[in-house]
N, C-alpha and C positions, 0 to 999 in steps of 0.2 A: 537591451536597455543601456541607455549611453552612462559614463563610466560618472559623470556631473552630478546624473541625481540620483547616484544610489544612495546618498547620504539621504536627502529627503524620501526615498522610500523605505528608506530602514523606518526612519523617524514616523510616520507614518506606518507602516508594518508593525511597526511596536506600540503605539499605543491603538490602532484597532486592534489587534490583537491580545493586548494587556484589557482594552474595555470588554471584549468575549467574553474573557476565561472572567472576568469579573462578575458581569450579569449569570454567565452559567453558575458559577459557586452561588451567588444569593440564589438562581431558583433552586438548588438543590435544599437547601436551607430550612429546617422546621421550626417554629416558633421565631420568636425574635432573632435578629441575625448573631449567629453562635450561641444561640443558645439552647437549643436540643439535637444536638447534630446533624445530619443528613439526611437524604433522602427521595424519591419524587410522589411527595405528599400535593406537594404546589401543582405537580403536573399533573396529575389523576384531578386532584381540585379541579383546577384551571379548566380541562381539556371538559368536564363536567360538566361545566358553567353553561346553561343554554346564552346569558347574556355573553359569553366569549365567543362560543362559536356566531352568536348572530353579529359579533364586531369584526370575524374574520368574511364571513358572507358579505357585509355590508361594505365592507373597505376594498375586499374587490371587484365588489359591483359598481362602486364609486371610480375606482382604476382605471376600468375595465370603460367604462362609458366614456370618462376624461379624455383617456386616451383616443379613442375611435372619435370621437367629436372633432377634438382638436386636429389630427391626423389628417378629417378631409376637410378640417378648417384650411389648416397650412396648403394644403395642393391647391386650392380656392385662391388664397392669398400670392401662391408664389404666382400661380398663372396668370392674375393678376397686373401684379405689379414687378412680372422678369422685370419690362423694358424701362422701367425709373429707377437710378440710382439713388435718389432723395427715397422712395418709396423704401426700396431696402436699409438704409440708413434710420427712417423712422423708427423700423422692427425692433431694432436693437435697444431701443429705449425702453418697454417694456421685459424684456429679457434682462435687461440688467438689474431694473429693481427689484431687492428684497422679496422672499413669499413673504413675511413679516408684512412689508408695508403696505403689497397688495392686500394679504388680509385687513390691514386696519379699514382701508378706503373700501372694503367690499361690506365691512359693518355697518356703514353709512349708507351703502346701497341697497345690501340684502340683509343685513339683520333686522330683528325683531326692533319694531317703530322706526325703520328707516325710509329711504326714500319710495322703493317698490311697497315696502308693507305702507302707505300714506297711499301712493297711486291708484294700488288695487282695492284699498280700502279694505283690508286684511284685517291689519289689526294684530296685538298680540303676537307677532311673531311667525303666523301661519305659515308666511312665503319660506320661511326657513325651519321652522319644526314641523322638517317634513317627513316623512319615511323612504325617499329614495335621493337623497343629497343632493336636487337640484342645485340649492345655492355652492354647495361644495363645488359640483361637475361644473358651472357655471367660472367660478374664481380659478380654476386649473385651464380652463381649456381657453381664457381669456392671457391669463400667465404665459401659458405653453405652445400654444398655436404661433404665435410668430417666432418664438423657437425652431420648431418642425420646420416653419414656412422659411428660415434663413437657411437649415440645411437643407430642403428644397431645395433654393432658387443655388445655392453653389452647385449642383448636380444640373442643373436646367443650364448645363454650360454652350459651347458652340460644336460642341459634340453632338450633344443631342439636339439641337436648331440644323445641325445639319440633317440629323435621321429623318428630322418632321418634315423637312424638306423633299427628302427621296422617298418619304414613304405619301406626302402630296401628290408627287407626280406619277406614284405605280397605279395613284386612284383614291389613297386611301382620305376617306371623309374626317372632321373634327374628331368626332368619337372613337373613329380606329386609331389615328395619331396616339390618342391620350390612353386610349386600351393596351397599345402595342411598342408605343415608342415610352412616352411620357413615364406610364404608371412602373413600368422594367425598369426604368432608370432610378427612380426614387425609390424604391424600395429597398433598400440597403439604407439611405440614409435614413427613410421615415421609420423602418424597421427598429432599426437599433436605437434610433433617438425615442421612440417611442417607448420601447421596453424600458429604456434609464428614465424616462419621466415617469412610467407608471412602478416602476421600483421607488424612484424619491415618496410615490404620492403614499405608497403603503403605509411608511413607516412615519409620516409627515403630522406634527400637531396642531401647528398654529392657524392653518386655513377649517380644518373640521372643530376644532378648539371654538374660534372666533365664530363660525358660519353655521356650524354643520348640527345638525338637532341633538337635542340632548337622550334620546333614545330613536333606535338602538347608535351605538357610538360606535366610531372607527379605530383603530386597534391603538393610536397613538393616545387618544383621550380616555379609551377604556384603561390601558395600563395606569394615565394618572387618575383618575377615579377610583379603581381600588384601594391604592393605598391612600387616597382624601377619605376615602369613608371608613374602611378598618384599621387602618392604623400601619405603624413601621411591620405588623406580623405582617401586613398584607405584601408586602417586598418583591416575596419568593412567587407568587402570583404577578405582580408583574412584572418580574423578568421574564415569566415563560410569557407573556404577552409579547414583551419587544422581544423576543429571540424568534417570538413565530414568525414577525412583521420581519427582523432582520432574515433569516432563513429565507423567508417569498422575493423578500429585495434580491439577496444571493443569489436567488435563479433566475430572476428576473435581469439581472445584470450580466450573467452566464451567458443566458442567452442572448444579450445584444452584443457580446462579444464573439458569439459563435454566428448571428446574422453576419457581423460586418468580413468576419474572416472567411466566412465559407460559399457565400452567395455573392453573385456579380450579376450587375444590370445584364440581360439577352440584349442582344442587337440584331437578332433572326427576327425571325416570323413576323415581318411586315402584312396586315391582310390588307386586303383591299377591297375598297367598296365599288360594286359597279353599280 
């Protein structure tokens, strides 16, 4: 780590670390905060909860889909538009706005009496009080896909325009290219970029807040709904909420750090199609 930003990662190192040990003391916590000592009453509660565990199910199904959507959106997108440098430049304009503002503008599209529920003639909300987060999976993979697709197209360099090339001429057809040269090469970038978006998506409020049905709820909306309906006792209940979604983010973030260090595009096994 160069010697510039240790400051900034102290600074950072300490207050993640100061917000941890913060939410771990309140889930310990019984009754009101300090007010019956210790414990893991919240945990045993909590882990109890069928509506928790169906907000831990549901948030990684929502993940889980986002990500794989968006993933072969991006390879779509980048194969697209390698040869436009306008095209790539576009990408970047989505990426850079807010989840915030995307969610607002997805209210108007997919919330309840918005533009889809008027088209489909729905009604009521239908398009989005759903039981599998379409409109969720929909507002991430519209966000995230020209993410994926911008580390894509840096990987789709003149390195790999050379392999498509020699593996053109040993025979190999479109689909062997993209089987053999193409999808090896992206795969460290789509890998790891994937796993830090479906880490963000875990623990993320304002798109399933905004969009996403009001049961069952995903782990960031479930933690603030407990304490809106029980009260400050309900605390120590959702911190063990956000410490599950932080914990899944943690490995989820692990392991895109163990994709990008331990795994390298192949540039073997050209097949060939006769």
């Amino acid at each position: 780590m160069p010697l510039a930003a240790l400051p900034a990662f102290l600074v950072v190192g300490v207050l993640t670390v100061g917000g941890v040990i913060g939410v771990v003391r309140t889930s310990l916590q019984r009754g009101l905060v300090g007010g019956d000592g210790v414990g893991f009453d919240a945990w045993a509660r909590t882990l109890a909860d069928p509506g928790f565990r169906r907000a831990v199910g549901f948030t990684l199904w929502a993940a889980l889909v986002s990500t794989a959507v968006a993933g072969v959106a991006a390879v779509a997108l980048a194969l697209s538009l390698r040869r436009s440098r306008r095209a790539r430049a576009a990408l970047a304009v989505p990426v850079a706005a807010p989840h915030l503002v995307v969610a607002a503008l997805a209210v108007l599209w997919v919330g309840p009496g918005g533009l889809v529920d008027r088209l489909v003639g729905a009604g009521g909300g239908a398009v989005t009080v759903d039981r599998s987060a379409w409109s969720v999976i929909a507002v991430y993979v519209a966000k995230e896909a020209p993410f994926l697709a911008l580390l894509a197209l840096a990987a789709l360099d003149e390195a790999t325009t050379e392999l498509e090339a020699t593996a053109a001429l040993l025979g190999a057809g479109p689909w062997a290219r993209l089987r053999d040269v193409i999808l090896p090469r992206l795969f460290v970038p789509l890998g790891a970029g994937g796993l830090l978006i479906a880490a963000f998506m875990i623990g993320a409020v304002e798109v399933p807040l905004l969009v996403g049905p009001s049961s069952p709820r995903m782990l960031g909306p479930y933690a603030l709904d407990v304490v809106r309906l029980n009260g400050p006792a309900a605390r120590a209940d959702a911190a063990v909420a956000e410490l599950t979604a932080a914990a899944i983010t943690g490995t989820l973030a692990l392991a895109a750090v163990l994709v990008g260090r331990r795994h390298r595009p192949s540039q073997a096994g050209l097949a060939s199609e006769r």
